[in-house]
C-alpha positions as MATLAB code, in Angstrom:
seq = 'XXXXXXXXXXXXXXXXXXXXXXXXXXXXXXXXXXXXXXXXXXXXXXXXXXXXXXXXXXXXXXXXXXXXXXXX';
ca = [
     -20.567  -17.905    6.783;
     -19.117  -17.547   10.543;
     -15.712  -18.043    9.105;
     -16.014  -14.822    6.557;
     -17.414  -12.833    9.644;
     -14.343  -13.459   11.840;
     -11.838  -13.299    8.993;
     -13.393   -9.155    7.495;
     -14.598   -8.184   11.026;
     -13.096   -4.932   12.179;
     -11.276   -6.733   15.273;
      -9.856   -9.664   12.892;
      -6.371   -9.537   12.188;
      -5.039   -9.391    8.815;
      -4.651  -12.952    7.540;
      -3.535  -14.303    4.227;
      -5.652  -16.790    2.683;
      -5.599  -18.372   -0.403;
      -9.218  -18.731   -0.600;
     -10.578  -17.552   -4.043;
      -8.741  -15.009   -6.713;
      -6.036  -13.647   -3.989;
      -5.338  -13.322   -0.680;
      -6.186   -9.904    1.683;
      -2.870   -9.429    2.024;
      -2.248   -9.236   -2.062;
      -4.552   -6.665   -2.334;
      -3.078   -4.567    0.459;
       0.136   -4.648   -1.653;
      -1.975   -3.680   -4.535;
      -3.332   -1.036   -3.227;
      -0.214   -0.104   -1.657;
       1.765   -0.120   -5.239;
      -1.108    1.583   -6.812;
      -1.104    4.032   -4.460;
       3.195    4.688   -5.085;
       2.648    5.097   -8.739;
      -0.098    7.394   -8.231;
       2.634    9.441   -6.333;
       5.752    9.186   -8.597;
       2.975   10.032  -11.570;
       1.669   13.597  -10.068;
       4.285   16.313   -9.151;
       2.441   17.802   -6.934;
       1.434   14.971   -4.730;
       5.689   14.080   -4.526;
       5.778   17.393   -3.386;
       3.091   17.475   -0.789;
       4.822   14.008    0.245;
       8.290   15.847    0.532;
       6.626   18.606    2.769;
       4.195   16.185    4.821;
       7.529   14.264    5.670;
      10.595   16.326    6.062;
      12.287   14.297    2.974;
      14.062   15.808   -0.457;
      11.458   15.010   -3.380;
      14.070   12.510   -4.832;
      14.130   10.553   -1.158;
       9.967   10.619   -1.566;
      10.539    8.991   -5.058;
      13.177    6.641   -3.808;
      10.545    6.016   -0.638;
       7.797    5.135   -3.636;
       9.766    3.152   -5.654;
      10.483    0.893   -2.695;
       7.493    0.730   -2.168;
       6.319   -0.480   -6.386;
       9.043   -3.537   -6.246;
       7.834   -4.166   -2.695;
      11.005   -3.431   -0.391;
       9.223   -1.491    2.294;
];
């Protein structure tokens, strides 16, 4: 039990472990790629991207896509 406090306390660092279905890190990702799709599927959120960031809406969607097949 004192290891699951230290590893999902708010001070903990993020640490992969391989300790049940996937690691914290996985999920991250996940939510990170879910999140990018969610983008490149709704016009109007790659355009409040474009605005929010300075960038073209085709540099947003390049930005996303990166970000589905895990480049950046």
């Amino acid at each position: 039990m004192e290891e699951n406090r230290i590893l999902f306390g708010p001070s903990a660092p993020i640490k992969s472990t391989t300790t049940g279905i996937g690691s914290i890190a996985d999920h991250e990702m996940m939510d990170k790629r879910q999140s990018a799709q969610n983008v490149l599927n709704s016009w109007d959120q790659l355009a409040m991207h474009s605005l929010a960031t300075g960038e073209s809406i085709a540099q947003v969607r390049l930005r996303m896509k990166k970000a589905m097949i895990g480049l950046k």
